[in-house]
C-alpha positions in Angstrom: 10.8 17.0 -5.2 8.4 15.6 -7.5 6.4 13.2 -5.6 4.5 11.5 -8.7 7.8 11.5 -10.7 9.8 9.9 -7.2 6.9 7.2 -7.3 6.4 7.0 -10.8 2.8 7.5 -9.7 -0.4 6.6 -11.9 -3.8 7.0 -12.0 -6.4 5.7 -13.7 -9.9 4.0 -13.3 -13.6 6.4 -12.5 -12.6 10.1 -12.5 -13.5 11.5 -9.1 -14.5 7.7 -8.2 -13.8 6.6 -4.8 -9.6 5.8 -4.3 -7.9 2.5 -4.2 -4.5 2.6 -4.3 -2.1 -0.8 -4.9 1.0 -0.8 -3.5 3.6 -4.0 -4.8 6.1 -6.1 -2.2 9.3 -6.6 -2.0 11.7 -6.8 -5.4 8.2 -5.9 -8.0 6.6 -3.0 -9.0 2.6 -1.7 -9.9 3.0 -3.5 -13.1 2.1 -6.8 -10.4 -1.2 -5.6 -10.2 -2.4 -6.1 -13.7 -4.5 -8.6 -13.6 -6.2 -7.7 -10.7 -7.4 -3.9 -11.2 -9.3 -3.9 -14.5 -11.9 -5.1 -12.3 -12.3 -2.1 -10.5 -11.8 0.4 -13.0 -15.3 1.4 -13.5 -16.7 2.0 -10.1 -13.0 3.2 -8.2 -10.4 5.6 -8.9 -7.2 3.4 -9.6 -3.6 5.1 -7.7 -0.5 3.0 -8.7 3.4 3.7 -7.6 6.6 1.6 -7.1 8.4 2.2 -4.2 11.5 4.3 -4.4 14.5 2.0 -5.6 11.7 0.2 -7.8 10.0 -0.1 -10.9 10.2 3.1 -13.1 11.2 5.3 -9.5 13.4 7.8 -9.0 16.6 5.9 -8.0 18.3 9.2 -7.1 15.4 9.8 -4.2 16.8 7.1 -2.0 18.6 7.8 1.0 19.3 5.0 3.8 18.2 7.6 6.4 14.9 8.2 4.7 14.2 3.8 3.9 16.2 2.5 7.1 12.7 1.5 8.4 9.4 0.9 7.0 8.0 4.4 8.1 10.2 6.1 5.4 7.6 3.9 2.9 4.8 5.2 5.3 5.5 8.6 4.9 5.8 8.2 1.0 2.6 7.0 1.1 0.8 9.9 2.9 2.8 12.6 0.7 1.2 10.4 -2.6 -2.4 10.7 -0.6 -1.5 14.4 0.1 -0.3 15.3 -3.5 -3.1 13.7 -5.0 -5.6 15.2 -2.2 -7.0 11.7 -1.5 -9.6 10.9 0.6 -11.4 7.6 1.9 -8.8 5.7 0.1 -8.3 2.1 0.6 -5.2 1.2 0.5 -4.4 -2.6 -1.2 -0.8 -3.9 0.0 1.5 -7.0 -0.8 3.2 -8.9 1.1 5.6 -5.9 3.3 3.3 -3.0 2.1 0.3 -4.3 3.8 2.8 -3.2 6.5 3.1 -0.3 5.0 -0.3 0.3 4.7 -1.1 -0.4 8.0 1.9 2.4 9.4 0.1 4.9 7.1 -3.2 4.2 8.2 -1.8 4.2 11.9 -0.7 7.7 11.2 -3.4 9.2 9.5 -6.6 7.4 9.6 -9.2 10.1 8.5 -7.6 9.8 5.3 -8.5 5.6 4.9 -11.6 4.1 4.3 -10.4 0.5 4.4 -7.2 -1.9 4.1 -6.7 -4.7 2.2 -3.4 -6.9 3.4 -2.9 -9.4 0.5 -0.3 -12.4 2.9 1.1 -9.6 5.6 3.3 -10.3 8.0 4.0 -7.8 11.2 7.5 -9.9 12.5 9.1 -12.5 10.0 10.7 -13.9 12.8 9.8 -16.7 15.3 9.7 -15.4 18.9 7.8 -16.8 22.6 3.9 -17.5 21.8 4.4 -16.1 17.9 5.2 -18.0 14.9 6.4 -15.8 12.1 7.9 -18.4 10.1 11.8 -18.3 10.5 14.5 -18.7 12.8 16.8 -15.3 13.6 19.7 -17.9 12.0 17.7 -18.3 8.9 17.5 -14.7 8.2 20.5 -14.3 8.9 21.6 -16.4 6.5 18.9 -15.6 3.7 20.3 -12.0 4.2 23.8 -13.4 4.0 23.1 -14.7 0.5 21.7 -11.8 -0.8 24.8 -9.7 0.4 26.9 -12.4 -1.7 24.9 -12.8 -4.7 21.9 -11.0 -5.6 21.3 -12.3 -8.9 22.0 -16.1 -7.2 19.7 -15.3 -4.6 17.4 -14.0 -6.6 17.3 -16.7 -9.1 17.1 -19.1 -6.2 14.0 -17.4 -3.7 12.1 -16.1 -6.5 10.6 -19.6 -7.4 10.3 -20.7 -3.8 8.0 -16.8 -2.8 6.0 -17.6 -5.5 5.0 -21.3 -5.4 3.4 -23.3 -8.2 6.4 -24.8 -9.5 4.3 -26.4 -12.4 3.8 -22.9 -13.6 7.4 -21.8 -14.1 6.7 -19.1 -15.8 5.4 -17.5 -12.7 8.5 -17.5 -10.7 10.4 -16.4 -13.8 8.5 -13.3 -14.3 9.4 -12.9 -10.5 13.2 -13.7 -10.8 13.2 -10.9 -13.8 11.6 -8.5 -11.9 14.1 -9.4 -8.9 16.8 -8.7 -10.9 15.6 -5.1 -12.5 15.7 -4.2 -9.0 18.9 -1.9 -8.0 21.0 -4.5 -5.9 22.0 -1.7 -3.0 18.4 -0.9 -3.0 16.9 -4.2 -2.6 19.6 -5.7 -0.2 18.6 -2.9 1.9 14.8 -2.8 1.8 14.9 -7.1 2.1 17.0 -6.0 5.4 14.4 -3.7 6.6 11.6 -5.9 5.3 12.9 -9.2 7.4 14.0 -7.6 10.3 11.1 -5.2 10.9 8.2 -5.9 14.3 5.5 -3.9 13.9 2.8 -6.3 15.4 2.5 -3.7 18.3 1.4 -1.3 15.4 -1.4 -3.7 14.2 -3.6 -2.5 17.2 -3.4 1.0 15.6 -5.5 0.1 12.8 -8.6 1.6 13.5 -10.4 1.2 9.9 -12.0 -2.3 8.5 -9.2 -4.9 6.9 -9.3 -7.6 5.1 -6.5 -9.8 5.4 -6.3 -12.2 2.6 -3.8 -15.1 3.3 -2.7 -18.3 0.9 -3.2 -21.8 2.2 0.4 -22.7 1.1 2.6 -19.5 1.6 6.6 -20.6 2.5 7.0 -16.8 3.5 3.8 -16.0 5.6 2.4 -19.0 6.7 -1.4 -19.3 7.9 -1.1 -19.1 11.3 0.7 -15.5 10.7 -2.5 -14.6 9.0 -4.3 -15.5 11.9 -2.5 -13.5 14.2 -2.7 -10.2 12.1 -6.7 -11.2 11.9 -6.8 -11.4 15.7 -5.1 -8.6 16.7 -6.3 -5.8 14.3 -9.5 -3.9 15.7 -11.7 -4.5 12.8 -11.2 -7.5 10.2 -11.7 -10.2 8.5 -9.8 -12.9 7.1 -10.3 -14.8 4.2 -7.2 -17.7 3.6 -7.5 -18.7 -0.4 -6.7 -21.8 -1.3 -4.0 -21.1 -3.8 0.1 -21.9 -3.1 2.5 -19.2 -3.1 3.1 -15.4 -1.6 2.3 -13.8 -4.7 -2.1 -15.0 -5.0 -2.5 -11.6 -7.2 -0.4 -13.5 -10.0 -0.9 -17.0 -9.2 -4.6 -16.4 -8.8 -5.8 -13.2 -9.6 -10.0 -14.3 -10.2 -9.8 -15.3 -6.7 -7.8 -11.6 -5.5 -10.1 -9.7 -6.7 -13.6 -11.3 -6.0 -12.3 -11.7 -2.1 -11.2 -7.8 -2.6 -14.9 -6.8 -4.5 -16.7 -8.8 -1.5 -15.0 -7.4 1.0 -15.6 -3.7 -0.3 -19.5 -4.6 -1.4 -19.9 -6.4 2.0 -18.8 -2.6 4.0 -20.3 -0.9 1.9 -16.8 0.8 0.7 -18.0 2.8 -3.0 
């Protein structure tokens, strides 16, 4: 198979510069990242996909076996790395891919030079000592509603992930990008995204990470952020004061300068 066809991958930026490769969340695709990159293009090489089932993907390259976990995404991400023959990358994820990012790293860390988790979170769900943000019930039923209605649900969450409600345009471009999604595809990643624990895998993370969290996030709240910040090896955490899940649209001056400190401040070029 075709990996850079599968992942519709891109690259762009320095020629032979250093890698930093942008992976998009849940229901969007590397086209979310526009505001944010032409601020590295000079100094980094620039590495862009959408997930299978997303974007401009390969549709036909999904299999339930392959994306019944996050590790499917994981492995995509290494074969990109390996295709491409990158090395010291750092790997910028949204929202679930920071998750991602993290599994890859996990798995082959001589292959990262940093992580940059733009509002992670390891366990959506509330449990003894760990507050992820949700109830079991209300996954349940925010799963529920997406099995019913997609383009409902859609039209419904999309405003509420990405905050700001006095910038409606904002969560429209999110509800449209919700709803170029493939249904099957999306009802099944948002099941794997919601019902996935990997904070055991946050120990894993051997390389430096910034976790950048939003005051006012309705689907990772702050105190999530904290937790990823405590328990990863090697990090730091930077909360913006912006509302929403989605700070790379809402506020993308304030994405990248946290992203450009963090890489000038360890020495990442």
């Amino acid at each position: 198979m075709d990996i850079r066809t599968r992942n519709a991958v891109s690259v762009t930026g320095r020629p032979g510069g250093q890698p930093v490769m942008f992976a998009h969340g849940f229901g969007c695709d590397q086209s979310m990242w526009r505001s944010v990159t032409p601020a590295f293009e000079a100094d980094y090489a620039l590495v862009l996909f959408d997930h299978v089932g997303a974007g401009s993907s390969d549709l036909g390259a999904w299999h339930p076996e392959r994306y019944g976990s996050l590790g499917g995404y994981a492995d995509d991400v290494l074969q990109i790395c390996d295709e491409l023959d990158l090395r010291d990358v750092v790997f910028v994820g949204h929202s679930v891919s920071s998750m991602i990012g993290a599994l890859a790293v996990a798995r082959e860390p001589s292959r990262f030079a940093g992580l940059v988790m733009v509002c992670p979170s390891p366990c959506y769900i509330d449990d003894d000592g760990y507050t992820g943000g949700f109830a079991r019930p209300d996954i349940d039923e925010l799963l529920d509603s997406l099995d019913s209605n997609y383009l409902g649900w859609s039209a419904t969450m999309a405003p509420v992930i990405m905050g700001n409600p006095d910038r409606p345009e904002l969560g429209d471009e999110l509800t449209n990008s919700f709803c170029r999604t493939d249904p099957e595809i999306a009802r099944e990643f948002a099941r794997v995204t919601f019902l996935s624990d990997n904070r055991d895998d946050l120990a894993r993370v051997p390389v430096p990470t910034l976790v950048l969290q939003s005051r006012y996030d309705a689907i990772a709240p702050v105190s999530v952020g904290d937790y990823v910040h405590d328990r990863l090896p090697d990090s730091d955490l930077v909360v913006l004061d912006v509302h929403g899940h989605c700070p790379h649209l809402s506020d993308p001056d304030l994405t990248r300068s946290a992203i450009a400190a963090f890489l000038a401040r360890r020495g990442i070029r």
